[in-house]
N, C-alpha and C positions, 0 to 999 in steps of 0.2 A: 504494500500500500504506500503509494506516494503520498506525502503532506502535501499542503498546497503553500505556495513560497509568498511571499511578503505582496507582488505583483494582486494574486488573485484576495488575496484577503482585504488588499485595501479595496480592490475593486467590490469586494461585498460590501465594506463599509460606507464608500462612497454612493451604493444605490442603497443602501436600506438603512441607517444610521438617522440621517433627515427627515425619512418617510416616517420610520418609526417614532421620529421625536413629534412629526406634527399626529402620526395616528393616536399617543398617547395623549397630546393635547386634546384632540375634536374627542375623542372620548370620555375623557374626563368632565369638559365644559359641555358636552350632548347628552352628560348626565344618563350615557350606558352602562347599566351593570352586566351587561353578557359578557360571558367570559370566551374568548378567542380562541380556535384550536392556535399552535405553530405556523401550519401553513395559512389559514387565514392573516394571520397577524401580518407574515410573509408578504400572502398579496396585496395587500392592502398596503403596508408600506413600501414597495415596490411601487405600487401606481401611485402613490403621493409623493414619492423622493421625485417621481418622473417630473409631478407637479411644481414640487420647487424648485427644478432644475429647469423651469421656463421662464419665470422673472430672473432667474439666476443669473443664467448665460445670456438672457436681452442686457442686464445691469453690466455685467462684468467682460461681457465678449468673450466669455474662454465657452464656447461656442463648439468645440469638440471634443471626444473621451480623453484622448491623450491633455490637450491644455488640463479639461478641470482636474488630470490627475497630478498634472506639474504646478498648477496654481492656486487647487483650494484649498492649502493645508498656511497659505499666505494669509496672516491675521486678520486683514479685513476681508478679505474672501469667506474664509471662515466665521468669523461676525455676523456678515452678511448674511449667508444659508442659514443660518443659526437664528435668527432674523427674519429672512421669510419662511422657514420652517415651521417657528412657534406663529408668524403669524397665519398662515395657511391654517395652520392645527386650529388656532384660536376663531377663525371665521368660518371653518368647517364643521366647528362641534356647535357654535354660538346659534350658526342657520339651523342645524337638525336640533339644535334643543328650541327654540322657537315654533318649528314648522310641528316637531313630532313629540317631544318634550317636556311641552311648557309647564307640565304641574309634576313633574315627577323630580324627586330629591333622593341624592345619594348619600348614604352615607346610614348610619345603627338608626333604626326605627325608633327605637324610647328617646335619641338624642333627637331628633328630627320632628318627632312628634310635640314634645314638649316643648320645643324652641316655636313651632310654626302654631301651637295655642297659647300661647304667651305673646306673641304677635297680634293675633286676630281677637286676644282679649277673652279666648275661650277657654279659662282657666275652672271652669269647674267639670266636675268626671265622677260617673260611677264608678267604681272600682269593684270589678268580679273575683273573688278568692278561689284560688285551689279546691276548698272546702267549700264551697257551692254559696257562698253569703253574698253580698252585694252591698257595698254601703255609697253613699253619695256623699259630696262635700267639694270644698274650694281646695285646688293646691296651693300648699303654702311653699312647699320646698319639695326639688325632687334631684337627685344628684347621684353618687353612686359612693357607697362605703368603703373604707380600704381596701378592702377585698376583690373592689370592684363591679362586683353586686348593684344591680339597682336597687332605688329605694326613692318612695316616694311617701308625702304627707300631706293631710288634707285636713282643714280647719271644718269647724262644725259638722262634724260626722256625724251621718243620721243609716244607722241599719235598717234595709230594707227588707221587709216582710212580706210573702207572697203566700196565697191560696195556692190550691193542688192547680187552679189555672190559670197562673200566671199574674193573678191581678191582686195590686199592692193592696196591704188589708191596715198596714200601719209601718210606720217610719220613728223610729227609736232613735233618742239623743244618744251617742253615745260620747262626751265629756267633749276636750279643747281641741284636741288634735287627735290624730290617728296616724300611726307610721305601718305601712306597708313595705314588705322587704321582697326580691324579686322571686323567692322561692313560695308567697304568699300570693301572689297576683296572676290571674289567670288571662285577664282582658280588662282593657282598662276604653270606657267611653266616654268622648268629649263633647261638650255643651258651650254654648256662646252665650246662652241664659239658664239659668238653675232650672235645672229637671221638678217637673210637680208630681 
């Protein structure tokens, strides 16, 4: 088995390096969570290195393989790709998160969800228990313990009481506060005005 010499590897680097810098950007900002085989990842920055490499060589004139491979490794050349790379990535993820997108957030659900009710001012939540209980209240804090454990708390806790059909028969004070811990929570729902 032959290695491959210094020649072909740069030539890997030089079509897929850039592609893949802008397909990690458009990803990131089009707020995709699908996960890539290799070879997709592959095509995909292959056809975007192709895309940076046409304001590249209009800007710069190295206009054929052999130039960009004696003249991009020259610091503003390098800059430069580096430069319309991330901006390709940044205008290609920004349109598909817009067009296909626009309401979907990356990133831990409990973190995401409490930041985007806290926003919208929709800070009270029933809270569903492992143990089948259900109480309602206002978050007061919700964060995660050393351990990293969620955990959430909720001011004027009132347990909800239900018939064999579902319908509330009475709503129990239960004291100031209420801490739920993440091994105690089964579903947690949010409200923009307190639940009756």
């Amino acid at each position: 088995m032959v290695l491959p010499g210094f020649d072909e590897v740069l030539i890997v680097l030089v079509l897929l390096v850039p592609g893949f810098f802008s397909f990690l950007l458009a990803k990131r900002f089009a707020a995709v969570g699908k996960k890539f085989s290799d070879f997709e990842k592959t095509i995909i920055s292959i056809f975007l290195s192709l895309v940076d490499y046409v304001p590249f060589t209009y800007v710069t004139g190295l206009n054929t393989f052999e130039k960009i491979q004696e003249g991009l490794l020259e610091p503003t050349n390098l800059g430069l790709l580096v430069l319309i790379a991330g901006g390709i990535g940044l205008g290609v993820g920004m349109t598909f998160k817009i067009i296909f997108n626009r309401n979907i957030v990356l990133g831990d659900a409990w973190d995401v969800s409490f930041d985007l009710a806290s926003k919208s001012g929709g800070s009270w939540v029933i809270v569903f228990t492992q143990s089948n209980y259900e109480y309602k209240g206002i978050v007061s804090f919700v964060g995660r313990a050393e351990d990293g454990s969620k955990e959430i708390v909720i001011t004027k806790p009132k347990q909800i009481i239900r018939d064999k059909d579902g319908m509330v028969i009475e709503e129990m004070e239960i004291g100031k506060e209420m801490l739920f811990t993440e091994r105690d929570i089964a579903r947690i729902s949010f409200f923009t005005e307190f639940p009756k």
